[in-house]
N, C-alpha and C positions, 0 to 999 in steps of 0.2 A: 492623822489627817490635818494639813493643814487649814489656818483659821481664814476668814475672811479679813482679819488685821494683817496675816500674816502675808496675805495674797497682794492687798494694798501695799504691803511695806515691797515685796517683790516688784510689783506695777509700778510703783516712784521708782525702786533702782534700775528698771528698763529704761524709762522713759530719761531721767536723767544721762544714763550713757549716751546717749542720741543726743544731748548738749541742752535739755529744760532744764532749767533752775525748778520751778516747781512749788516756790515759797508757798504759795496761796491758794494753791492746789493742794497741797499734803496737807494744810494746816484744815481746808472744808472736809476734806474725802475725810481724816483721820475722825472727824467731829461728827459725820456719818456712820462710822464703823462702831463708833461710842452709840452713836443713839440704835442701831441695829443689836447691840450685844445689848443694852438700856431693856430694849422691848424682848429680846430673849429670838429675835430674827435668825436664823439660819442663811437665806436667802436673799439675793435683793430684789423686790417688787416696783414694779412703778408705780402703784399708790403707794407705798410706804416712801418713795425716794421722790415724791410730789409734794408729800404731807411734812416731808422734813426741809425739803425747800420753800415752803411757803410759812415755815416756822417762825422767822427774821416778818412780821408784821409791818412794823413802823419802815420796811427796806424798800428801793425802788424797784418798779420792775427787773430794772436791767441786772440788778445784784441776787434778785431773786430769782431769773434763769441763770445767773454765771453758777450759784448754788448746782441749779438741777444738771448743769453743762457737765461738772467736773464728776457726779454722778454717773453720768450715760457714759462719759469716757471709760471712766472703770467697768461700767455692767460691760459696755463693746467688748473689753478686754477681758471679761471674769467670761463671758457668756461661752467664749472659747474652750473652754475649759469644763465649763459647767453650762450643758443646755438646760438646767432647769432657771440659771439667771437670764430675770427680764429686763430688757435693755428699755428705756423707756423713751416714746417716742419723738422727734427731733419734733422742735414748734412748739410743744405742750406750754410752756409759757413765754408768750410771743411780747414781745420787747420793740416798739419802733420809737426813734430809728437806731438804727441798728450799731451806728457810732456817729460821734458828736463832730459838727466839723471842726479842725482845729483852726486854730486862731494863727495870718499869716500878721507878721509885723512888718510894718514899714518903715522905711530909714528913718522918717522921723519918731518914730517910738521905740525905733533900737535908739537912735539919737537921744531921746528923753528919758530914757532906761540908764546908758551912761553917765549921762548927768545927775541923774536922780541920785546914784553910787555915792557920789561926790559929797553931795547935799545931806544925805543922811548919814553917812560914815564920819568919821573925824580920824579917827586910828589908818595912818600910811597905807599897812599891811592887808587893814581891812577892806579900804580903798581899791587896791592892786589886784587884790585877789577877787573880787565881784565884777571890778571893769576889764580884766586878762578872760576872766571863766567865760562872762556872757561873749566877749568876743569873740574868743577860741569858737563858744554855742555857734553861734551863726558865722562865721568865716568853715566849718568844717561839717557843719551836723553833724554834729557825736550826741551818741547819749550819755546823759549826764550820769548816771552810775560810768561812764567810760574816763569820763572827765577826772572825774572824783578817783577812781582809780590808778591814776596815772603816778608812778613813781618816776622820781631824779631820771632815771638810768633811761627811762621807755623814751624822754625827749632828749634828740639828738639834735643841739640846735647848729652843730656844726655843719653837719648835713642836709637839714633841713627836713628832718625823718622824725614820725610820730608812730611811735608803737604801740598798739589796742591789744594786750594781751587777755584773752579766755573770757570775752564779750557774751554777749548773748547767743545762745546753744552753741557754746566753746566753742566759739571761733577768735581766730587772731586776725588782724589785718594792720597796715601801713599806711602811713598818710602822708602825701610828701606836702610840704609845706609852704606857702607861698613869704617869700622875703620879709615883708611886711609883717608878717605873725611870727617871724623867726624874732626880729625885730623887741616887738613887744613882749612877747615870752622871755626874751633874756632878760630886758631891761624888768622884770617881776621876779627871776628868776634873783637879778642882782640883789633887787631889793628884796626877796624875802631871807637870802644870806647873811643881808646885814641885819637881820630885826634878831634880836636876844630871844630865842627859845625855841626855833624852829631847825637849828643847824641837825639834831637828831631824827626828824620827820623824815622817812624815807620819802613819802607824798610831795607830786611836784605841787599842788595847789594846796596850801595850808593857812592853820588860822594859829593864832598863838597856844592854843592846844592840842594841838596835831592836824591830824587827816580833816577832811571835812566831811559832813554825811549827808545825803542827797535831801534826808529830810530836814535835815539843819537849810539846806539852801533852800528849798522849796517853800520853809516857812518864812525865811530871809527874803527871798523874789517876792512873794503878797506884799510886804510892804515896800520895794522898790519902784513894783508896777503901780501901787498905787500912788506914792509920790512922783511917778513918772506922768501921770492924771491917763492912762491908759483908760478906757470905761467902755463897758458892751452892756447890751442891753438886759434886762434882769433874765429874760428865759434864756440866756445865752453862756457857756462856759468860761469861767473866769479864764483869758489867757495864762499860760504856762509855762514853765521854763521848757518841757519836753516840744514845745510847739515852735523853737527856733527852729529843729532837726524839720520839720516839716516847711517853714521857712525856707531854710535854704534849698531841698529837694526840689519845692514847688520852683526858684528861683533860677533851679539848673537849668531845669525843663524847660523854660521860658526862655530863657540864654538862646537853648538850643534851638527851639521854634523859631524865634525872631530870628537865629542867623541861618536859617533853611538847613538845616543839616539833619542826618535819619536818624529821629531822636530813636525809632527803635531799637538801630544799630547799639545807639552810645545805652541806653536803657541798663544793660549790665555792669556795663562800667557803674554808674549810678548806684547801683542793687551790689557790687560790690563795695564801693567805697564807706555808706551805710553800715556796711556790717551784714545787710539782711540774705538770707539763705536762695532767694532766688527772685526773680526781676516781678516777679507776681506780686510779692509784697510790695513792688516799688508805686506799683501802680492806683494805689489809694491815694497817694502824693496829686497822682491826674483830677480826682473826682474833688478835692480841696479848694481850686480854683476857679471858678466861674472861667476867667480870660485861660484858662490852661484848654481846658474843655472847647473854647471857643474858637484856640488855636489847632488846636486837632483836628476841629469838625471842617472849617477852613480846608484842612489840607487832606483832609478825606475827600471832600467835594473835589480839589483841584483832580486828585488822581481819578477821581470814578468820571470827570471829563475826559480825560488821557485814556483809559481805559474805554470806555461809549464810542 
């Protein structure tokens, strides 16, 4: 008979095929199947899988349903199998709001971001590689695990081709590249060739010890933004490096509206260049902006006239 660990280690390797990474998923579910075999559980109940989500005391709301989330998702999937697992009910710990909005930058605080680089760097290398990265960020929205992952071979600056290999739920895609970033990419590219230590780093973006890691940059960006004098108000999300990619999203959209064209149409394009698996996901990018919102509802009105 198989065990309920055994059932969960099955449900990661489904879901994985279908292209979830799953880090922070395996690591709660697994931390549940511990406290299930803990208490001698056979089953999963929804008071037992409430009691283990509201375990984390000192956690905020929202970390204390992602807990119960990653639970229901397995009972959905155990319940199949076994109707005696109870899947526990959606809402049971209600979270508002429901995501934070992100933070759009402005020329002048990508402007004050770059210089800030300058200001606090003194090493060339170090220099090149935080003022190429964040620009690459907002000239292209990538995510930054994309970024970081980028070997020598995936930038073609002859071409002007950026290759995204096994992104998020494995997907690949291309980015053709505008001159201006071919530009800058090489002249980083020269310079990280000539810097002593890095000619072995397959990684196109390096530091004098190899690859670079997202949480290396993310605690790097705290103090760039801050020297940058970036500041939002205390109940508000500290801006983030992940929030250029919503940046530029938001900036396509806006492109597109201001020059009257069917931004539904182009919408895919969008949802592909992203990376994201279908134009639904694109459309959080809409609710980010107040003038995005206000350009929509504008041209909803013009056509419900056209239509009347």
């Amino acid at each position: 008979m198989t065990t309920l660990r055994g059932r969960a280690a099955e449900y990661l390797a489904l879901r994985r095929a279908l292209g979830f990474k799953l880090v922070d998923t395996e690591r709660l579910l697994m931390q549940f199947i511990t406290h299930l075999e803990q208490m001698g559980a056979a089953r999963i109940t929804t008071d037992v899988a409430v009691a283990w989500a509201r375990q984390s005391v000192r956690a905020k709301p929202f970390y204390l349903r992602r807990r119960l989330g990653v639970v229901r998702q397995f009972a959905r999937h155990l319940h199949t199998l076994d109707p005696a697992t109870e899947v526990p009910p959606a809402g049971l710990l209600r979270c508002f709001p429901n995501r934070m909005p992100p933070h759009l930058y402005s020329l002048e605080e990508i402007d004050a971001l770059l210089h800030a680089v300058g200001v606090l760097f003194h090493q060339p290398l170090r220099v090149a590689t935080y003022h190429t990265l964040i620009g690459l960020l907002v000239v292209t929205g990538m995510r930054i695990g994309e970024v970081v992952g980028l070997d020598r071979d995936h930038v073609d600056l002859d071409g002007g081709v950026l290759t995204i290999i096994e992104s998020k739920f494995g997907k690949s895609r291309q980015l053709l590249l505008h001159p201006s970033t071919v530009t800058a990419l090489r002249e980083y590219a020269d310079l990280r060739d000539r810097t002593p230590g890095t000619a072995n780093t397959a990684a196109f973006f390096v530091s004098t010890r190899g690859r670079l890691l997202v949480n290396t940059i993310d605690y790097t960006f705290a103090f760039i933004r801050e020297a940058a004098g970036i500041r939002v108000p205390p109940d508000v999300r500290q801006p983030r490096v992940h929030d250029f990619r919503h940046t530029f999203a938001v900036a396509s959209l806006l492109d597109w509206y201001r020059a009257g064209v069917d931004v539904q149409a182009r919408l895919p394009v969008l949802s592909t260049w992203l990376g994201h698996i279908n134009p639904a996901s694109t459309y959080w990018y809409v609710q980010a902006a107040p003038e995005l919102l206000a350009l929509a509802a504008a041209r909803l009105e013009r056509a419900a006239g056209v239509w009347s």
